[in-house]
Backbone as CSV, one residue per row, in Angstrom:
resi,resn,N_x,N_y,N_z,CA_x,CA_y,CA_z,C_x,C_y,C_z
1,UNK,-4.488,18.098,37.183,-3.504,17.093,36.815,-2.932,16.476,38.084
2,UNK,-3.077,14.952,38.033,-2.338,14.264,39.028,-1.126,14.659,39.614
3,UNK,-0.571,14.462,40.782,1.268,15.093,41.028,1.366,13.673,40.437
4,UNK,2.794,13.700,39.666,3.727,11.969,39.461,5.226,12.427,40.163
5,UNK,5.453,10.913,40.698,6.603,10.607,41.160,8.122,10.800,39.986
6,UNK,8.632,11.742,40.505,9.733,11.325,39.893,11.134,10.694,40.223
7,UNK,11.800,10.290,38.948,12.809,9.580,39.968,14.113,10.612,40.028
8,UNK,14.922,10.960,40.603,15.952,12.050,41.143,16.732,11.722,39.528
9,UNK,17.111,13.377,39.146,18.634,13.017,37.824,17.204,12.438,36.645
10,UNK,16.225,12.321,36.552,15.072,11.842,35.216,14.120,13.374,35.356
11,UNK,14.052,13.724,34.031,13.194,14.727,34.275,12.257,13.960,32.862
12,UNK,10.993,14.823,33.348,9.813,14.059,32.583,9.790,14.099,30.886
13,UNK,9.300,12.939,30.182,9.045,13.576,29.134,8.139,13.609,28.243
14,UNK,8.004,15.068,27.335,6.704,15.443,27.065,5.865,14.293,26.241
15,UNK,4.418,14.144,26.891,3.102,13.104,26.187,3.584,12.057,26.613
16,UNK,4.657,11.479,27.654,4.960,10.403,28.623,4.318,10.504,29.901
17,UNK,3.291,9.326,30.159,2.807,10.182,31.913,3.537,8.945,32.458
18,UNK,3.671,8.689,33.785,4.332,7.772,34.532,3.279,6.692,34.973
19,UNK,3.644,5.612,34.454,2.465,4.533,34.890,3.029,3.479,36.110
20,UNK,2.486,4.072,37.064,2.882,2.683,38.330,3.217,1.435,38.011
21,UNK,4.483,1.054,38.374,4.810,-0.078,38.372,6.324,0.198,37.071
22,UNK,6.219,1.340,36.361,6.865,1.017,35.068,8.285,1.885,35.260
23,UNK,9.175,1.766,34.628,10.087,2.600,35.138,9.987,3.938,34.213
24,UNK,10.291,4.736,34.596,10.844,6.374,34.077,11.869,6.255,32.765
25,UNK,11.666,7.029,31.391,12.516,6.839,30.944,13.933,7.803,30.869
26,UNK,14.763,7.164,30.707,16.330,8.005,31.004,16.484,9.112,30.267
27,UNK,16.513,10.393,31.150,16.737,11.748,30.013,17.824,11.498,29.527
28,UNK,18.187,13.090,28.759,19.483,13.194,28.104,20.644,13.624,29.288
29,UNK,20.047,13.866,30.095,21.214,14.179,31.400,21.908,12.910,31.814
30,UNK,21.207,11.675,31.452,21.933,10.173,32.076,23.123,10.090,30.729
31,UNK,23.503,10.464,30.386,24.405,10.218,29.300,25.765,10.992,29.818
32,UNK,26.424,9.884,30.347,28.618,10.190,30.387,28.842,12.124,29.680
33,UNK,28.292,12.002,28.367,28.736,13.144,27.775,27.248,13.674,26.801
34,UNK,27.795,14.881,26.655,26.639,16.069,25.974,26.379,15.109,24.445
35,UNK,25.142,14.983,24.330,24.767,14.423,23.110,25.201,15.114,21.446
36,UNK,25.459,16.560,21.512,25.938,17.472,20.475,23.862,17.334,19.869
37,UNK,24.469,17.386,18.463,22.961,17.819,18.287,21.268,17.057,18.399
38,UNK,21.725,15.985,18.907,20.523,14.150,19.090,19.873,15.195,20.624
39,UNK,20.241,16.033,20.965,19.716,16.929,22.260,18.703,17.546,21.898
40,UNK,18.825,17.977,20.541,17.417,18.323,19.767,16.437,17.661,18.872
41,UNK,16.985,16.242,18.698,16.585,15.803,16.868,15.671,14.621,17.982
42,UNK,13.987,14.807,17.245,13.099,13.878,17.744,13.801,12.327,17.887
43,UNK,14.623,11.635,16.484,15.007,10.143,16.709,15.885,10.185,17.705
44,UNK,16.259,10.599,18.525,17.168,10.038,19.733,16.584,9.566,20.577
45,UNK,16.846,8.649,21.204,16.236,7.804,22.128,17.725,7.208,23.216
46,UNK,17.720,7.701,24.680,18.379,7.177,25.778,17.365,6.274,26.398
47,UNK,18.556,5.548,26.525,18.058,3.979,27.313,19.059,3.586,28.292
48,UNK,19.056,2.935,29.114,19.605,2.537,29.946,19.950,1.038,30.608
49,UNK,20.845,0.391,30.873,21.357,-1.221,30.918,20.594,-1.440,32.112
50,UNK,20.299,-2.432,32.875,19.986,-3.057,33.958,21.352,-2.709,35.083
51,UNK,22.517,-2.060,34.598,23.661,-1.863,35.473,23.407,-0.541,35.582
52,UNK,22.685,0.494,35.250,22.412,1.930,34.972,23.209,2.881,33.855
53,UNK,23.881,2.256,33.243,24.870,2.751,31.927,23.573,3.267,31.163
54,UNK,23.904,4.446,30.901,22.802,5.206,29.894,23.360,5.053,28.398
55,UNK,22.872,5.021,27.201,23.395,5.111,25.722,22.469,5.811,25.086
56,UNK,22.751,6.226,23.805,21.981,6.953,22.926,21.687,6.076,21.617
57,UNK,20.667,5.722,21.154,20.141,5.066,19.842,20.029,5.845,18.873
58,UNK,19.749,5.926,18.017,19.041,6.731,16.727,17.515,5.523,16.131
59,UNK,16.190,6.660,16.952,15.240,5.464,16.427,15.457,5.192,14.332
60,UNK,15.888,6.550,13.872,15.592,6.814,12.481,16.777,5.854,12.008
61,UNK,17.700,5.099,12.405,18.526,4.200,11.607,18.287,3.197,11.680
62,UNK,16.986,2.961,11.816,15.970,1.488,11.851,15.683,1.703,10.520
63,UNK,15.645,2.574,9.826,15.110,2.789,8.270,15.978,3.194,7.614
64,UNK,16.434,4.232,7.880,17.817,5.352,7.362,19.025,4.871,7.230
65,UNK,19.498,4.250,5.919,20.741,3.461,6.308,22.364,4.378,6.029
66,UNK,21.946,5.397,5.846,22.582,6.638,6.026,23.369,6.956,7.826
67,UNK,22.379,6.443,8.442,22.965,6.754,9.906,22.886,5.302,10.548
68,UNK,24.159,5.804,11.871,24.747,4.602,12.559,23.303,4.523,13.367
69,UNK,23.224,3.591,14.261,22.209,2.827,14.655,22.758,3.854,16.693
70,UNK,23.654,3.550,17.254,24.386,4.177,18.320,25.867,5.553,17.971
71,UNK,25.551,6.298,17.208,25.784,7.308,16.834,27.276,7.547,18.283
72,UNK,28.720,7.968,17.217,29.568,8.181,18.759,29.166,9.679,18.940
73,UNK,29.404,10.426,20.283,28.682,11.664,20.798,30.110,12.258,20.980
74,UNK,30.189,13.523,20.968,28.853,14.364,20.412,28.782,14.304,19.223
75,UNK,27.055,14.285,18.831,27.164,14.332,17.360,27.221,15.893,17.074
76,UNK,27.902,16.366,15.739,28.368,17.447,15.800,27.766,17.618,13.916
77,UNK,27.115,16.313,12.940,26.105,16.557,11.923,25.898,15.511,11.739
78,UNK,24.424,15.860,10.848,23.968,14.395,10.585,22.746,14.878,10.224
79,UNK,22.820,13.834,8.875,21.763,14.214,7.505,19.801,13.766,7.690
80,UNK,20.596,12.991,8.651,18.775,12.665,9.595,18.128,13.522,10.489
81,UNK,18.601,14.263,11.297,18.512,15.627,12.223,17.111,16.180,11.533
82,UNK,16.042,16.134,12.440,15.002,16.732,12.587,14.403,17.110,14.379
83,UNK,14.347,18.844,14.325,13.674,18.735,15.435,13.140,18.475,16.392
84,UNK,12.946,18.712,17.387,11.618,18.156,18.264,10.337,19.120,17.923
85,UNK,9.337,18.178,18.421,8.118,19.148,18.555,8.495,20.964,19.259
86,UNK,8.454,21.634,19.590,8.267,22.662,20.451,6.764,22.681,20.945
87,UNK,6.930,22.572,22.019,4.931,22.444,22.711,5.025,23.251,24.166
């Protein structure tokens, strides 16, 4: 396996390889505060502004109209909450 560059404070993530030129995507460590349970549940998705402000999405409230779309943190329940893989 190739070494990849990482960028300092981003740790990798799993079945993401790093493609030159593209940026790294923002762990859960770029986030102001502890996510509560979106730290485990596959739909969370951190992203980050062009100013470096990190946020948390919920991919599953693209469908799920049960859940907020930017969820306030920590989330502490929530009826969409599914796992991650374990690999």
């Amino acid at each position: 396996m190739a070494d990849q560059e990482t960028v300092p404070g981003q740790e990798a993530v799993p079945g993401q390889e790093a493609v030159p030129g593209q940026e790294a995507v923002p762990s859960l460590a770029a986030l102001p505060v502890h996510p509560g349970m979106c730290a485990g549940c596959r739909h969370a998705l951190v992203r980050e502004t062009h100013r470096g402000t990190a946020y948390l999405r919920c991919g599953r409230a693209a469908w799920d109209e049960r859940l907020v779309k930017y969820p306030r943190l920590p989330v502490t329940s929530c009826e969409g909450f599914a796992p991650r893989d374990q690999q």
